[in-house]
N, C-alpha and C positions, 0 to 999 in steps of 0.2 A: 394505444399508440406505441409502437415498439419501436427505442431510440436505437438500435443496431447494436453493437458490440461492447458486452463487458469483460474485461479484463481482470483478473482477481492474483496477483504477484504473491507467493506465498512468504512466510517468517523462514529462519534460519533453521526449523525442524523440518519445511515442507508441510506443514500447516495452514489449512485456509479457515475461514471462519466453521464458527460452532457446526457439527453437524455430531448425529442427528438433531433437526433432519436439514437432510443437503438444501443446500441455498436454492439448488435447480428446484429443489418439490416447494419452494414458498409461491403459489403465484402472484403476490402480492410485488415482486421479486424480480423474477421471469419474465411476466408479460409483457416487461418495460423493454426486454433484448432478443431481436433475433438470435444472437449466438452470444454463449457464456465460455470463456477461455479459462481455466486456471492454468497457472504455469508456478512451477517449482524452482524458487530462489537457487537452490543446489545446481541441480541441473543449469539453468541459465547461467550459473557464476562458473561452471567447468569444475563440479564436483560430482565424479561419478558415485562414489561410499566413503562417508568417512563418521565412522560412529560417534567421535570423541567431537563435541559443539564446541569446545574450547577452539580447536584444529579448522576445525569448519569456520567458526568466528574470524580468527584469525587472516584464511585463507581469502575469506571475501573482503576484508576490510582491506588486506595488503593490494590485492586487485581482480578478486570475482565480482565487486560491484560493478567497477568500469566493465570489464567483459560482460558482465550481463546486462547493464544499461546499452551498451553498442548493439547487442545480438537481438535486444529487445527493440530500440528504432530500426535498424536493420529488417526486422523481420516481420514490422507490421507498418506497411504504407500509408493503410487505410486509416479514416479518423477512427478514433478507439472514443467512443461517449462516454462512457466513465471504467477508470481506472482504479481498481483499491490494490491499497501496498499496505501488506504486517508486517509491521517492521523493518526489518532488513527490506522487505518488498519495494515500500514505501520510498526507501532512497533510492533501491534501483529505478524507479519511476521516474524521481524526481530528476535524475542524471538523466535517463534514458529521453525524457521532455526536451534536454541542455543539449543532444546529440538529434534531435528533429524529430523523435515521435510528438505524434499529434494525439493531445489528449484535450478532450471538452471539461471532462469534470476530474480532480487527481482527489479521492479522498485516500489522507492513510493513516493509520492506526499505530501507535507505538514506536513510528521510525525516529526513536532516538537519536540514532546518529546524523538526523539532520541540522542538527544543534551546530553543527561543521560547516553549513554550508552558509555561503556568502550573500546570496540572491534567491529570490526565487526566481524560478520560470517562467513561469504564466499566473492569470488569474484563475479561480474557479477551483482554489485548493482550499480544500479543507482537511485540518489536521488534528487530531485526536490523541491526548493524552492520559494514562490514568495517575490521580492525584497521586497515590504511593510509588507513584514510577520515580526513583532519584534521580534518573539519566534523559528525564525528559529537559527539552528547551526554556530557558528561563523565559520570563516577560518580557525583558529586553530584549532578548534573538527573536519572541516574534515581532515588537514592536519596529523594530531596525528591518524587518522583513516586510511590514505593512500586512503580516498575518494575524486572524483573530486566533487565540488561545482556549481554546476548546478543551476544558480538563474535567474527566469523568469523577466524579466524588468515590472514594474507599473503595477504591480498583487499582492493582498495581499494573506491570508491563504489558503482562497477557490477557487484559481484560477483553481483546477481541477474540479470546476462545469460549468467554459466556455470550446468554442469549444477548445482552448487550449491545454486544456487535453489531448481530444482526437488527437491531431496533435503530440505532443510528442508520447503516447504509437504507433500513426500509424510509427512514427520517430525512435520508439527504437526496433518495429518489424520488421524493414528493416536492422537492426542487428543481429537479430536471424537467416534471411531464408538462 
C-alpha cells in the first residue's frame, strides 16, 4: 500500500541519511511512497555556497530557518505523510507545520535546536536523540511538550548518518502501514 509522499529535509551539510545504499534502493522503504522528495536545508534557507558550517550555522539560525520553513509550506499544498528533519531539517519542519504545511507523520533526528521551541505543532512527532548529543532537549522540554524522549544509546549528534538511521525510519514506517 503506498501512503504518497515522503519528504526527507536535510542537516546543515545537505546530508540525508546513510547512503550507500540510497534510501530509494531499500524497498522495504520505497514501497510505502509514490514519490520520495529530498530537499537541501541550504538551499531552502537561501544559501547558495558557503563552505565555512560555522557561517552557514549562523545564517540559518539568524533567519534561513523561518525562510526555509515559509518556502517549504508554500511549496507543498499537498498532504506530505511523513516528513524526516536531520537536524537543522527537523526545525525547518517543525516551523514549516506552524506556517500550515500538512504533515501526517514529522519524524526528526538530532534537531537540537528544537530545545527553543515552545509548543508543538501537531501530534504524530516523533523525535530522536543520540545519548552523547549535549545540545539535545532535556526531559523537562519534552515533558512541558507532551513529547516521548526517544534517546539512541552511545550515539552522538550524527547518528542519523549510520545504518541506525535507517532501522528507526524503517521502525517508524511499520507504524504508518
Amino acid at each position: 500500500m503506498a501512503l504518497s509522499l515522503l519528504v526527507i529535509v536535510s542537516d546543515i551539510d545537505g546530508e540525508f541519511l546513510p547512503e550507500p545504499p540510497a534510501l530509494e534502493d531499500l524497498p522495504e522503504v520505497i514501497e510505502h511512497f509514490h514519490r520520495v522528495i529530498k530537499v537541501d536545508s541550504r538551499t531552502l534557507g537561501g544559501i547558495e555556497y558557503e563552505p565555512d558550517k560555522d557561517k552557514r550555522h549562523r545564517y540559518l539560525v539568524g533567519h534561513g530557518i523561518d525562510l526555509a520553513a515559509t518556502r517549504l509550506a508554500s511549496e507543498y499544498s499537498a498532504q506530505i505523510t511523513m516528513a524526516v528533519g536531520l537536524s537543522i531539517g527537523g526545525v525547518i519542519l517543525w516551523r514549516a507545520i506552524e506556517r500550515g504545511l500538512k504533515v501526517q507523520s514529522l519524524l526528526c533526528f538530532s534537531s537540537t535546536r528544537l530545545r527553543f521551541e515552545k509548543k508543538a505543532p501537531q501530534s504524530g512527532i516523533k523525535l530522536y536523540f543520540g545519548s552523547n548529543d549535549q545540545n539535545r532537549p532535556d526531559t523537562h522540554w519534552h515533558y512541558s511538550l507532551g513529547m516521548n524522549e526517544n534517546v539512541v544509546q552511545g550515539f552522538g549528534h550524527e547518528f542519523y548518518r549510520e545504518p541506525i538511521g535507517v532501522d528507526i525510519l524503517r521502525d517508524h514506517l511499520k507504524t504508518l502501514a
